[in-house]
PDB file of N, H, CA, C and O in Angstrom:
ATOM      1  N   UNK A   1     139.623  82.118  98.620  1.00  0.00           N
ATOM      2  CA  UNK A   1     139.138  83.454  98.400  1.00  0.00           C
ATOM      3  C   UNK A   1     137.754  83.439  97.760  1.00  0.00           C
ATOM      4  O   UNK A   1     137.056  84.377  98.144  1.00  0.00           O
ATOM      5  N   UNK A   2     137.234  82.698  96.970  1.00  0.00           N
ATOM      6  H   UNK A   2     137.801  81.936  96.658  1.00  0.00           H
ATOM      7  CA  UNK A   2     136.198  82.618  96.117  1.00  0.00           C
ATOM      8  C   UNK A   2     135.317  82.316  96.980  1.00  0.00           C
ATOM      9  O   UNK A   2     134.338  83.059  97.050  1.00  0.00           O
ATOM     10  N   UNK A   3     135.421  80.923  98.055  1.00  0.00           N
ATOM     11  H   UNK A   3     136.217  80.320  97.998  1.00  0.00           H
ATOM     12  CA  UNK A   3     134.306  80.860  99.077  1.00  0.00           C
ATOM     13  C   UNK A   3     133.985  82.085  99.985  1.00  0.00           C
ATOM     14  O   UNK A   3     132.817  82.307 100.304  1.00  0.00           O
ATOM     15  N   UNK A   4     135.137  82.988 100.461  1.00  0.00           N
ATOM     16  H   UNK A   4     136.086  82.808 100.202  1.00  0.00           H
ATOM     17  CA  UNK A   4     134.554  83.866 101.720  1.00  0.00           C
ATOM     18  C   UNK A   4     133.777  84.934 100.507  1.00  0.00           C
ATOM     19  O   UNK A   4     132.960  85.654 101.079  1.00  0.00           O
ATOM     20  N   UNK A   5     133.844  85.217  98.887  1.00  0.00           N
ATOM     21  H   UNK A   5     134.508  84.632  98.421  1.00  0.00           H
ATOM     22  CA  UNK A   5     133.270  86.030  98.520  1.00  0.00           C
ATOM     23  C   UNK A   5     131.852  85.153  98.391  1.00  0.00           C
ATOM     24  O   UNK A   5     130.798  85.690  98.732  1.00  0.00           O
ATOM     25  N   UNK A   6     131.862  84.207  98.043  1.00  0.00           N
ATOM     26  H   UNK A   6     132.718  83.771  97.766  1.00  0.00           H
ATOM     27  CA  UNK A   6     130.316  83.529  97.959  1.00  0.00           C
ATOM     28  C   UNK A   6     129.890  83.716  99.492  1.00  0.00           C
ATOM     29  O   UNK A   6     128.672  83.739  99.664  1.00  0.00           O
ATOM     30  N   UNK A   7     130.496  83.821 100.362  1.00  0.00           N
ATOM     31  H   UNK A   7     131.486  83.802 100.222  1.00  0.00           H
ATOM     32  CA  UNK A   7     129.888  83.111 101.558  1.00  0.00           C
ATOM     33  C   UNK A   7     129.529  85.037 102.310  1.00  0.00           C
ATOM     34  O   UNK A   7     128.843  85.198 103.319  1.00  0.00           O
ATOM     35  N   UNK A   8     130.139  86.155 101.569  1.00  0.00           N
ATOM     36  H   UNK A   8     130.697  86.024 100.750  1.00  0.00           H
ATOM     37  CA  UNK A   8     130.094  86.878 101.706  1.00  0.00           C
ATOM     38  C   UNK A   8     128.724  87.359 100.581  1.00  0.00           C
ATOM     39  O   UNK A   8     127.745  87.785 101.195  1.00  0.00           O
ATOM     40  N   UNK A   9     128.605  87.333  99.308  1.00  0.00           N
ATOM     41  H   UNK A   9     129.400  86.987  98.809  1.00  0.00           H
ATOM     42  CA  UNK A   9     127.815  87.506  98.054  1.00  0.00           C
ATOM     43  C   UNK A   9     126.528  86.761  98.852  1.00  0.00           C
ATOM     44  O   UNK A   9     125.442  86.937  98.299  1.00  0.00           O
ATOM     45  N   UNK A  10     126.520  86.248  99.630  1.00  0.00           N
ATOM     46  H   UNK A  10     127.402  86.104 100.079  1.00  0.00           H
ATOM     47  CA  UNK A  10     125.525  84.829 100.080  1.00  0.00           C
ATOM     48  C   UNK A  10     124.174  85.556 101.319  1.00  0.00           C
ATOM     49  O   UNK A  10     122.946  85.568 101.413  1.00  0.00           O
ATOM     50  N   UNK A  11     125.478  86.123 102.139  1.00  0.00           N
ATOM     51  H   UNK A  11     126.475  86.113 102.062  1.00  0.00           H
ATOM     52  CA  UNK A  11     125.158  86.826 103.349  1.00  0.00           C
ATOM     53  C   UNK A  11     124.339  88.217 103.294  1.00  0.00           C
ATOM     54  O   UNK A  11     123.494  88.606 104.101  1.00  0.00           O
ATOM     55  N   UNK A  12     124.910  89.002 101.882  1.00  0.00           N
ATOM     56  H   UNK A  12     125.596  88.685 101.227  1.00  0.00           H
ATOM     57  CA  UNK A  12     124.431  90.009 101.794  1.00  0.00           C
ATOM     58  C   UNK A  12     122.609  89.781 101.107  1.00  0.00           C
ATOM     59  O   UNK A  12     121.562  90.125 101.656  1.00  0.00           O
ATOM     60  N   UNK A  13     122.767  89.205  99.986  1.00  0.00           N
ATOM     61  H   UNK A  13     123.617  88.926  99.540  1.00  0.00           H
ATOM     62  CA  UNK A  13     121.403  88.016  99.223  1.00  0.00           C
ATOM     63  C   UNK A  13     120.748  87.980 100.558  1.00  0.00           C
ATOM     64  O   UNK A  13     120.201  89.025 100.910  1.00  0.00           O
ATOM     65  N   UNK A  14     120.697  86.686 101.577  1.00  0.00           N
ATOM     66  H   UNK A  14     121.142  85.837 101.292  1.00  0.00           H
ATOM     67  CA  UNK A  14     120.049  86.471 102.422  1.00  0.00           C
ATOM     68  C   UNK A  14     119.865  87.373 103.478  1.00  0.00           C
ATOM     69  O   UNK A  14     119.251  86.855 104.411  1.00  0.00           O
ATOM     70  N   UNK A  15     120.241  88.756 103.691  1.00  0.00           N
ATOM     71  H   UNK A  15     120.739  89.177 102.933  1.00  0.00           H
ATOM     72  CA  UNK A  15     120.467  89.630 104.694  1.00  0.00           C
ATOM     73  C   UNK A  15     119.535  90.495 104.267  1.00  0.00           C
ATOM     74  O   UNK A  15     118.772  91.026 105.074  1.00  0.00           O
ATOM     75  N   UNK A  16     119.473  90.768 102.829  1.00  0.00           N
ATOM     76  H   UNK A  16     120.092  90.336 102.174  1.00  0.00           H
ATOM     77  CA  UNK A  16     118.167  92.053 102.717  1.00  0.00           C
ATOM     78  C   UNK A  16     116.803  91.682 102.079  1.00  0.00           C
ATOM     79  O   UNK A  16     116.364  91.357 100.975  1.00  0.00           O
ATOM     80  N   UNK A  17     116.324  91.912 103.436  1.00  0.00           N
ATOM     81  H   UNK A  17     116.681  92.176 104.333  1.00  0.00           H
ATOM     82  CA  UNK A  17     114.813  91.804 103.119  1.00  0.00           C
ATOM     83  C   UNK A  17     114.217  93.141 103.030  1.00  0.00           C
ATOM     84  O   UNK A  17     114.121  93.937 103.964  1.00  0.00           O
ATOM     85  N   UNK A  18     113.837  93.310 101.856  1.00  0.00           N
ATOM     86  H   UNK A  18     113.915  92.663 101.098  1.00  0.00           H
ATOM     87  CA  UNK A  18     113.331  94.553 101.503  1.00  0.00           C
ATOM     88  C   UNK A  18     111.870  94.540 101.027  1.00  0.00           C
ATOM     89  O   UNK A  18     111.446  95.546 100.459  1.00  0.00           O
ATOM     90  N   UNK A  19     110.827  93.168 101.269  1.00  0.00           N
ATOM     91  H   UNK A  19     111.171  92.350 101.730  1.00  0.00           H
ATOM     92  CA  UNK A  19     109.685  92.850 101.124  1.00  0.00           C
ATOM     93  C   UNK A  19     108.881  93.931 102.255  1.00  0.00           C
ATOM     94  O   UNK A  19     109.316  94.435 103.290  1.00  0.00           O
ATOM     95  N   UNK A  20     107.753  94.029 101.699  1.00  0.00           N
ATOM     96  H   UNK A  20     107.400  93.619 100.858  1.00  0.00           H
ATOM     97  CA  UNK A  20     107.017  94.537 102.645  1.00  0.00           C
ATOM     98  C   UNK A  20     105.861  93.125 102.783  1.00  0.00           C
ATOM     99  O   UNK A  20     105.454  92.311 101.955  1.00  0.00           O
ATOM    100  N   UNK A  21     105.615  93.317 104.178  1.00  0.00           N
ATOM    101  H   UNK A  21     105.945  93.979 104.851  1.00  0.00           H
ATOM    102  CA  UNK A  21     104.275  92.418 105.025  1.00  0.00           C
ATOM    103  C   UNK A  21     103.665  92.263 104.166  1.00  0.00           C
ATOM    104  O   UNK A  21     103.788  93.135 103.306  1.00  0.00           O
ATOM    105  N   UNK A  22     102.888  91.369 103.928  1.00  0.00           N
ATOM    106  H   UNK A  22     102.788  90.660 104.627  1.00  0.00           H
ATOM    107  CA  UNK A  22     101.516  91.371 102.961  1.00  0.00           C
ATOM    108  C   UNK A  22     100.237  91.651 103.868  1.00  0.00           C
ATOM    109  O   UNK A  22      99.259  92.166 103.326  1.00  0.00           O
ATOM    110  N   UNK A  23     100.200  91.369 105.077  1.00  0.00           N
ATOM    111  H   UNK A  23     100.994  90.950 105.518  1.00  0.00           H
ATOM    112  CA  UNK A  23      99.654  91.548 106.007  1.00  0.00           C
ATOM    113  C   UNK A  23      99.516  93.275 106.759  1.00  0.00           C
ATOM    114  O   UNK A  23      98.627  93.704 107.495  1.00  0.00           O
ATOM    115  N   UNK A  24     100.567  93.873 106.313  1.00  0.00           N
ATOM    116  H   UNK A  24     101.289  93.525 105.716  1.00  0.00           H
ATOM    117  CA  UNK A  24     100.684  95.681 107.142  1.00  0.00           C
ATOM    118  C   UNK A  24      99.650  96.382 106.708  1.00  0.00           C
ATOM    119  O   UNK A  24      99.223  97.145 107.575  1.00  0.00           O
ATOM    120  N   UNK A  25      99.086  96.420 105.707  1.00  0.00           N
ATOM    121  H   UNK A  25      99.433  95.801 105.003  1.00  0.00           H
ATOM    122  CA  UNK A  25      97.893  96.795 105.024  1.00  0.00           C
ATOM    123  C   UNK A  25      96.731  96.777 105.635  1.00  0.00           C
ATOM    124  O   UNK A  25      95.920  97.645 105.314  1.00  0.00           O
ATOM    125  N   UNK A  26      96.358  95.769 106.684  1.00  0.00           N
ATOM    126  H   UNK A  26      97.016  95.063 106.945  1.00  0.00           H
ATOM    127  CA  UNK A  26      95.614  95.192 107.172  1.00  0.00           C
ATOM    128  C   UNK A  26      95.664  95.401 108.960  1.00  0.00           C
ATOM    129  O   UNK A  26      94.802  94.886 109.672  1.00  0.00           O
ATOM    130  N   UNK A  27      96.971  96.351 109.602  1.00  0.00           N
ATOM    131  H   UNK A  27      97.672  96.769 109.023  1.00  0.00           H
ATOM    132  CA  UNK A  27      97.018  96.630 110.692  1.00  0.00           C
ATOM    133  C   UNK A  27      96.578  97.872 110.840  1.00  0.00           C
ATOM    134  O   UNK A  27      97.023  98.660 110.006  1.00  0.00           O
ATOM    135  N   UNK A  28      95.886  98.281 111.590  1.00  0.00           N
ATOM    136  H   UNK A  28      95.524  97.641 112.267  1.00  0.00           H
ATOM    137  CA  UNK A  28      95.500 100.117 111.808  1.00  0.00           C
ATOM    138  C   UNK A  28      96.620 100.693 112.721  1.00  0.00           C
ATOM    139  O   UNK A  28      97.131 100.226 113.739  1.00  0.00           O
ATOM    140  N   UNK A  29      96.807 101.656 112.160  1.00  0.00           N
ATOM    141  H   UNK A  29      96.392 102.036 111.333  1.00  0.00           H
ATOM    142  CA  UNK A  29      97.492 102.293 112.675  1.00  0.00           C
ATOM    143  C   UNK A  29      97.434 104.078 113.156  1.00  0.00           C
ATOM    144  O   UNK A  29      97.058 104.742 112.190  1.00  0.00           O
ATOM    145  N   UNK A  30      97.628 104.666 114.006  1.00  0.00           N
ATOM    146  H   UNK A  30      97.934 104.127 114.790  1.00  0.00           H
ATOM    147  CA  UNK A  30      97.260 105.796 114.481  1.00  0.00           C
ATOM    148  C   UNK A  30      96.945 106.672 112.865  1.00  0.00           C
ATOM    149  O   UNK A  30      97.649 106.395 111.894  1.00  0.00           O
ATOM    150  N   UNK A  31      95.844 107.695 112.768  1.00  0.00           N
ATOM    151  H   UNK A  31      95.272 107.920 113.556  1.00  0.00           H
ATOM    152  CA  UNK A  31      95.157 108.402 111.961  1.00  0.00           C
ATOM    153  C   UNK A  31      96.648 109.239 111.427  1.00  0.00           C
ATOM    154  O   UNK A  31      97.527 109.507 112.246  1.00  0.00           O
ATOM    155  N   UNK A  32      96.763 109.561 110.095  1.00  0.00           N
ATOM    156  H   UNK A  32      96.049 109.343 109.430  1.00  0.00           H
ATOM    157  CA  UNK A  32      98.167 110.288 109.503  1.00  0.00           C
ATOM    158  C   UNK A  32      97.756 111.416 109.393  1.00  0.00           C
ATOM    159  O   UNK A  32      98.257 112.097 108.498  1.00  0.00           O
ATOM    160  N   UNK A  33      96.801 111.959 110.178  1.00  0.00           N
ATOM    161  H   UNK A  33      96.395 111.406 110.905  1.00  0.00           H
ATOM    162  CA  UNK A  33      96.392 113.909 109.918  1.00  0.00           C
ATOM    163  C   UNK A  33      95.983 113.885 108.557  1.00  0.00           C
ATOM    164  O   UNK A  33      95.827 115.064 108.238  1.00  0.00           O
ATOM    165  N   UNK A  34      95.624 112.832 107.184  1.00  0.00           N
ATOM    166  H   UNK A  34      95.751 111.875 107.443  1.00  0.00           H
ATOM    167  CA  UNK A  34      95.430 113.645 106.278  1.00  0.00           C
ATOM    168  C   UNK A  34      93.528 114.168 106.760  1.00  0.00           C
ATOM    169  O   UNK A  34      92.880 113.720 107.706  1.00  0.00           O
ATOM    170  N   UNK A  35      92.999 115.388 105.550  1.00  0.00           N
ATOM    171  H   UNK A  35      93.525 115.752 104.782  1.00  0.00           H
ATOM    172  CA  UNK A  35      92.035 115.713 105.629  1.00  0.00           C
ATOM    173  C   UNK A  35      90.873 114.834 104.763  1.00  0.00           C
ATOM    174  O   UNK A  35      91.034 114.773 103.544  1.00  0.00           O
ATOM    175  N   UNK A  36      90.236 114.463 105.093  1.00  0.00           N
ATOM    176  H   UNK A  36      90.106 114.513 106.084  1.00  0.00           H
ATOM    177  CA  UNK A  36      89.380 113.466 104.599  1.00  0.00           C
ATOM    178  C   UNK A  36      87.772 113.848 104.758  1.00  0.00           C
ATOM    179  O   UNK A  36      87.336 114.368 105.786  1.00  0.00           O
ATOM    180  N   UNK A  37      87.124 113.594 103.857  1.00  0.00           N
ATOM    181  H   UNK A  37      87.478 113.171 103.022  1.00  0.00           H
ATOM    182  CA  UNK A  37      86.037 114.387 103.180  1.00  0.00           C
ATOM    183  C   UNK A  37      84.647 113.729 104.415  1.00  0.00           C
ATOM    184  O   UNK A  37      84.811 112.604 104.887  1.00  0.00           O
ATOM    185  N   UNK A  38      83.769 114.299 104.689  1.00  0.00           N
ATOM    186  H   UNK A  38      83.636 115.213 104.306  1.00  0.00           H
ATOM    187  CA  UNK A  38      82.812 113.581 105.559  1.00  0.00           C
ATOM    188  C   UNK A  38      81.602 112.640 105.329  1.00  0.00           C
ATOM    189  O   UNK A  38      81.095 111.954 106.216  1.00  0.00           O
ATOM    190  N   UNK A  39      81.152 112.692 103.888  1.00  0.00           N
ATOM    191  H   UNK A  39      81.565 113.249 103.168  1.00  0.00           H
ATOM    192  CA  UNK A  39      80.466 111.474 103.420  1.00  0.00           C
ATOM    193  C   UNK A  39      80.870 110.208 104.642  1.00  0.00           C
ATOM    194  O   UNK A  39      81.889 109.849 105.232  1.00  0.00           O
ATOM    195  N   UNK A  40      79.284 109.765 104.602  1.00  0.00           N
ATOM    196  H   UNK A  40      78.456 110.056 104.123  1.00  0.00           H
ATOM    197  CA  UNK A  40      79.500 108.558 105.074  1.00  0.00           C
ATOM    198  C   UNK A  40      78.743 107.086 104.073  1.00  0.00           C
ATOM    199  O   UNK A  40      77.608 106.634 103.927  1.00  0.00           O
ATOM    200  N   UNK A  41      79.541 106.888 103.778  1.00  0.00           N
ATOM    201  H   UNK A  41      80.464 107.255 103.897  1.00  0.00           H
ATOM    202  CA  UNK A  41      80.017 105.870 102.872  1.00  0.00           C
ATOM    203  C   UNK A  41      80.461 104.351 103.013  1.00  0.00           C
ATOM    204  O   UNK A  41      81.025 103.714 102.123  1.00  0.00           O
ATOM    205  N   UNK A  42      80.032 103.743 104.601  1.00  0.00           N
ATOM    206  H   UNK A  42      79.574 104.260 105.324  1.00  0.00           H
ATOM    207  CA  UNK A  42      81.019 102.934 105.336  1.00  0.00           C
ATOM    208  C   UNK A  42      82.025 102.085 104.155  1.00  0.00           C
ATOM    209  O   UNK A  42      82.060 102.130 102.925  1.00  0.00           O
ATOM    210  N   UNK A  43      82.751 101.359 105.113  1.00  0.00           N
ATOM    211  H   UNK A  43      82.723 101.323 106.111  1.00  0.00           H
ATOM    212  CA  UNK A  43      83.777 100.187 104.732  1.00  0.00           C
ATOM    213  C   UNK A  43      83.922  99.597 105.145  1.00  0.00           C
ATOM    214  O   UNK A  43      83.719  99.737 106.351  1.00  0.00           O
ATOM    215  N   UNK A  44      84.325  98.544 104.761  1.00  0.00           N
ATOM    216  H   UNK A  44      84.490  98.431 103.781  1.00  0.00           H
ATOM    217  CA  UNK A  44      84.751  97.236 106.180  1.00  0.00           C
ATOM    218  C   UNK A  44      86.010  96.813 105.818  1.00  0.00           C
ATOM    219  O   UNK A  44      86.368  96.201 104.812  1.00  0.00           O
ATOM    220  N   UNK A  45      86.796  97.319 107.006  1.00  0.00           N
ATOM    221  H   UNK A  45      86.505  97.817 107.823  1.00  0.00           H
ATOM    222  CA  UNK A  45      87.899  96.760 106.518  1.00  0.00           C
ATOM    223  C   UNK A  45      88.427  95.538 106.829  1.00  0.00           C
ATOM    224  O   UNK A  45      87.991  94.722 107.641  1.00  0.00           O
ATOM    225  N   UNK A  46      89.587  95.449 105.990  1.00  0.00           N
ATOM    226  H   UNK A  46      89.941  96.112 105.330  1.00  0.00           H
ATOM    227  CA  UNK A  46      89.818  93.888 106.251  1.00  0.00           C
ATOM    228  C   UNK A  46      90.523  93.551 107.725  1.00  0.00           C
ATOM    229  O   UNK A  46      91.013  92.432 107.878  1.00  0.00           O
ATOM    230  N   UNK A  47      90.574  94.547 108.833  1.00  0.00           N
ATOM    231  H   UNK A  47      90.176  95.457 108.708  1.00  0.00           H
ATOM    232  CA  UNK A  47      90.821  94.359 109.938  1.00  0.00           C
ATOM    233  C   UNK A  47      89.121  94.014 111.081  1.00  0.00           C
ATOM    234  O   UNK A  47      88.854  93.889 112.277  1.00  0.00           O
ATOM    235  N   UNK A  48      88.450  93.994 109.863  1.00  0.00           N
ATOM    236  H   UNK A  48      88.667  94.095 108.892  1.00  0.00           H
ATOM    237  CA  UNK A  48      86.984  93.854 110.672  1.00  0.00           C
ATOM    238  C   UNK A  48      86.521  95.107 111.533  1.00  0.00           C
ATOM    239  O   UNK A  48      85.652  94.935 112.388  1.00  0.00           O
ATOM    240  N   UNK A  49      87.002  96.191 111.359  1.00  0.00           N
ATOM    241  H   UNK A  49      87.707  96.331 110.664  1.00  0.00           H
ATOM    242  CA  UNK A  49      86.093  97.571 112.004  1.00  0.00           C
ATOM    243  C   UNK A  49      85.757  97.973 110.451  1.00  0.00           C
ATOM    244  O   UNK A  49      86.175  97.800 109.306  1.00  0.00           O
ATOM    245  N   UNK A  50      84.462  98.790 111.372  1.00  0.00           N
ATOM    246  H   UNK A  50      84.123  98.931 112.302  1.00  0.00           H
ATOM    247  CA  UNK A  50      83.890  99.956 110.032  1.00  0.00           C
ATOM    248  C   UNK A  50      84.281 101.256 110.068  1.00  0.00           C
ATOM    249  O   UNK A  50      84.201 101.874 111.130  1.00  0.00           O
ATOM    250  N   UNK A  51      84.746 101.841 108.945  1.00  0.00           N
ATOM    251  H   UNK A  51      84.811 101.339 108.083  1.00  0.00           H
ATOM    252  CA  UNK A  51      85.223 103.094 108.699  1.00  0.00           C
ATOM    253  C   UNK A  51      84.298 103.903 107.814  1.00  0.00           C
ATOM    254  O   UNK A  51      83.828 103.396 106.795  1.00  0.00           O
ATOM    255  N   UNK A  52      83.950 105.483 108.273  1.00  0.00           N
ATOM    256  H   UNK A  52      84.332 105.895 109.100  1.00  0.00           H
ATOM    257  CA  UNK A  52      83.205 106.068 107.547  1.00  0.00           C
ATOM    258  C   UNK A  52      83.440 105.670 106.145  1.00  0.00           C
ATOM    259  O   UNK A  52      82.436 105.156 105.653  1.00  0.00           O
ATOM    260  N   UNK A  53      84.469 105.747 105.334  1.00  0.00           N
ATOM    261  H   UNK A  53      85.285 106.165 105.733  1.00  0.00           H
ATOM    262  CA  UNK A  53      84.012 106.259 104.400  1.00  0.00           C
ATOM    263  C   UNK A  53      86.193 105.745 104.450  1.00  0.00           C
ATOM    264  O   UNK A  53      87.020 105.747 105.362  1.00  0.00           O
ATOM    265  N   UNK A  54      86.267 105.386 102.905  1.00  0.00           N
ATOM    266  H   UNK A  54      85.595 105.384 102.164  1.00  0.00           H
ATOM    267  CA  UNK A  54      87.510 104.995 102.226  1.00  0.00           C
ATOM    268  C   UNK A  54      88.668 105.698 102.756  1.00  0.00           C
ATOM    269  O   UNK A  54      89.542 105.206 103.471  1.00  0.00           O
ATOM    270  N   UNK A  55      88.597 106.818 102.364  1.00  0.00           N
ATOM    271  H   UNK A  55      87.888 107.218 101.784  1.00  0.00           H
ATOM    272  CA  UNK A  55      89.325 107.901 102.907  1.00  0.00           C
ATOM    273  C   UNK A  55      90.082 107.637 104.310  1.00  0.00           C
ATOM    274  O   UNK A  55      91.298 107.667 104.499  1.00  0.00           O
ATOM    275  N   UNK A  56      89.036 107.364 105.271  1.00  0.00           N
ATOM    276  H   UNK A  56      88.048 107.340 105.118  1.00  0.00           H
ATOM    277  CA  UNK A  56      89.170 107.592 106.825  1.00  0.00           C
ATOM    278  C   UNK A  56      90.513 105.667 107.168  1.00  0.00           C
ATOM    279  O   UNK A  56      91.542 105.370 107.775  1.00  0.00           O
ATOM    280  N   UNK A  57      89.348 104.928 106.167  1.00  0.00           N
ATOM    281  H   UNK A  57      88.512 105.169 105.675  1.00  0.00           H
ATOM    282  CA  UNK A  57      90.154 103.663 106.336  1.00  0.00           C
ATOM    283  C   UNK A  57      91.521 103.476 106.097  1.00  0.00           C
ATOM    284  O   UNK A  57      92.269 102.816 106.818  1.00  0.00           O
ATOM    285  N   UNK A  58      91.979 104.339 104.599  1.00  0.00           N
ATOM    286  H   UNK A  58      91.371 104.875 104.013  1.00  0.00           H
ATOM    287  CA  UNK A  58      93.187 104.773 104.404  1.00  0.00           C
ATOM    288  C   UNK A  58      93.988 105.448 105.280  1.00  0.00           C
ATOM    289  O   UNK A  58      95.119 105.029 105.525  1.00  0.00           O
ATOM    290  N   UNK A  59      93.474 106.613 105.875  1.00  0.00           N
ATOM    291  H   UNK A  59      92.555 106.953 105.677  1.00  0.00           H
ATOM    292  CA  UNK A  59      94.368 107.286 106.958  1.00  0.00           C
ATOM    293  C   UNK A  59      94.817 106.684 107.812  1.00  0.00           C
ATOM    294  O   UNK A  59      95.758 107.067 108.508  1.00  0.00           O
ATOM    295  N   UNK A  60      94.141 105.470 107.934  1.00  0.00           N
ATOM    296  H   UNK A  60      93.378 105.159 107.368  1.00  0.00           H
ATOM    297  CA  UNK A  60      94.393 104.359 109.361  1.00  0.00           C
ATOM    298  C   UNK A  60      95.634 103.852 109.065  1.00  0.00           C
ATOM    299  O   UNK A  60      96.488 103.763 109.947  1.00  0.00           O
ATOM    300  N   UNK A  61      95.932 103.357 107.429  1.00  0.00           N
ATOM    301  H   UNK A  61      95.239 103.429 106.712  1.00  0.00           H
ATOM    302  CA  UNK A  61      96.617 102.707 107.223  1.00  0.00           C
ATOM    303  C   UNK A  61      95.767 101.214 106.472  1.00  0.00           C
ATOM    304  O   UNK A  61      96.440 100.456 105.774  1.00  0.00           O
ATOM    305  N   UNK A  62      94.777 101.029 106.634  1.00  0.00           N
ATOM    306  H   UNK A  62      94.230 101.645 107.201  1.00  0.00           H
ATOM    307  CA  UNK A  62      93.692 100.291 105.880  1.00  0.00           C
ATOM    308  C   UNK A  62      93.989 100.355 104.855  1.00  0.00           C
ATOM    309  O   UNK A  62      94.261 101.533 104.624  1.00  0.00           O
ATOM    310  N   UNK A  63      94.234  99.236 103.262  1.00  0.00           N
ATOM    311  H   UNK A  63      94.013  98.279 103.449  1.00  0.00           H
ATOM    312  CA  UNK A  63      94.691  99.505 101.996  1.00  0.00           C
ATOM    313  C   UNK A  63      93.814  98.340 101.592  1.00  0.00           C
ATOM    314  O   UNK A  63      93.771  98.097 100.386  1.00  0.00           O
ATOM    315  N   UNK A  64      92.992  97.460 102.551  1.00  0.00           N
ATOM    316  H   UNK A  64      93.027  97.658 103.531  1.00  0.00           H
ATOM    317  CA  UNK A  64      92.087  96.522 101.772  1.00  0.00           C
ATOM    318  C   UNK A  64      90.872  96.496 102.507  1.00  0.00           C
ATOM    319  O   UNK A  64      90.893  95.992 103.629  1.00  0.00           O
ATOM    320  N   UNK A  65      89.751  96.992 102.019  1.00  0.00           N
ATOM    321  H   UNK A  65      89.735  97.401 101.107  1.00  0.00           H
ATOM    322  CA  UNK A  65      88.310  97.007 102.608  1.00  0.00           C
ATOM    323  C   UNK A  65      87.342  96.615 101.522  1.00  0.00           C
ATOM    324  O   UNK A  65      87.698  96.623 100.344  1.00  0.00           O
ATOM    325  N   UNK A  66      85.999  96.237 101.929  1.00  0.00           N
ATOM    326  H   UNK A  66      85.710  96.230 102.886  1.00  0.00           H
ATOM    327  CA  UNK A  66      84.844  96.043 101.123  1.00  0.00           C
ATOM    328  C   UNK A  66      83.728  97.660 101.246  1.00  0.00           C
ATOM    329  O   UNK A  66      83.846  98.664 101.947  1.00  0.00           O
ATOM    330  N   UNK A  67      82.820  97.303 100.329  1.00  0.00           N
ATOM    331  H   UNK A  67      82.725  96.487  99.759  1.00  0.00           H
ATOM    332  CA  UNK A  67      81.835  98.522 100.386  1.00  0.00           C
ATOM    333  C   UNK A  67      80.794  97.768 101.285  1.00  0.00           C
ATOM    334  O   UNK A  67      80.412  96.598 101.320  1.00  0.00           O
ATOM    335  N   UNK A  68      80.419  99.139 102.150  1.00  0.00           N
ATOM    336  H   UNK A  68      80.729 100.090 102.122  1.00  0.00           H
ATOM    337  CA  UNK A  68      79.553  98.285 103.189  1.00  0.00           C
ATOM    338  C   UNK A  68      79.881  98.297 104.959  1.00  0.00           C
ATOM    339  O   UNK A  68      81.053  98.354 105.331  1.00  0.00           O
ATOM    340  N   UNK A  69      79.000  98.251 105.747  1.00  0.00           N
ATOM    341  H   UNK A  69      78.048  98.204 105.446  1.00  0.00           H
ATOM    342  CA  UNK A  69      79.720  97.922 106.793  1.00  0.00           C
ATOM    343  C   UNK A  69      79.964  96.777 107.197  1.00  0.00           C
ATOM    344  O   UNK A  69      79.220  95.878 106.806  1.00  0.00           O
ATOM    345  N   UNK A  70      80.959  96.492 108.006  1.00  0.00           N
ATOM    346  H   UNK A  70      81.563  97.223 108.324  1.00  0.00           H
ATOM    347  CA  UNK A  70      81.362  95.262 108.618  1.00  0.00           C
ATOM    348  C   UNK A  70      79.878  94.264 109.378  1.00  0.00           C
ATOM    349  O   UNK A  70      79.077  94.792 110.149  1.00  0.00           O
ATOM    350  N   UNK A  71      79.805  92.922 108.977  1.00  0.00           N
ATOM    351  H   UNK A  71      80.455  92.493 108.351  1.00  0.00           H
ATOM    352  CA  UNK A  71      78.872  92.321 109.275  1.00  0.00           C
ATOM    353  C   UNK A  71      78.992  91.995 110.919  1.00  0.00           C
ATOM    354  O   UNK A  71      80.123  91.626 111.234  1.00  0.00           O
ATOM    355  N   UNK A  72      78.170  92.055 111.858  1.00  0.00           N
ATOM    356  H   UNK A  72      77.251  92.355 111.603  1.00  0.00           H
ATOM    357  CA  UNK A  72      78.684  91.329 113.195  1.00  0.00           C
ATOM    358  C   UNK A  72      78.101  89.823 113.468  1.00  0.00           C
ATOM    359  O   UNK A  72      76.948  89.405 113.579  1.00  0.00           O
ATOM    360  N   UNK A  73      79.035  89.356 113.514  1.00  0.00           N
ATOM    361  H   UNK A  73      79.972  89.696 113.425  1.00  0.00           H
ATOM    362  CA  UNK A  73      78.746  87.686 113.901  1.00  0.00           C
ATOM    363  C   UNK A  73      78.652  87.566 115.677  1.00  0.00           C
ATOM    364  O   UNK A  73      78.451  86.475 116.212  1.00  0.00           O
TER     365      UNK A  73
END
């Protein structure tokens, strides 16, 4: 009885992953309708496009950018 509860206690432990990506931050994703101010301000985000202005990068889903626009190599 003690093993199927470990082996059960075990399953549930290794079953929930409740981490988020460290990486999702960094995928764009369709614009979330918020309203975002029009300064242009660029960013570069860490997906390598430039976004007006913080705001706009956030709506993407962008949560890590530099000030500046993206350099092109």
């Amino acid at each position: 009885m003690r093993v199927l509860l470990l082996f059960l206690a075990l399953g549930i432990f290794l079953g929930c992953d409740n981490q988020v990506d460290p990486d999702s931050g960094c995928i764009e994703k369709p614009r979330d309708g918020s309203g975002c101010y029009t300064n242009y301000s660029p960013v570069c985000g860490c997906n390598g496009k430039t976004y007006s202005n913080d705001c706009e990068a956030k709506a993407h889903g962008i949560l890590t950018y530099s000030a500046g626009e993206c350099k092109r190599e």
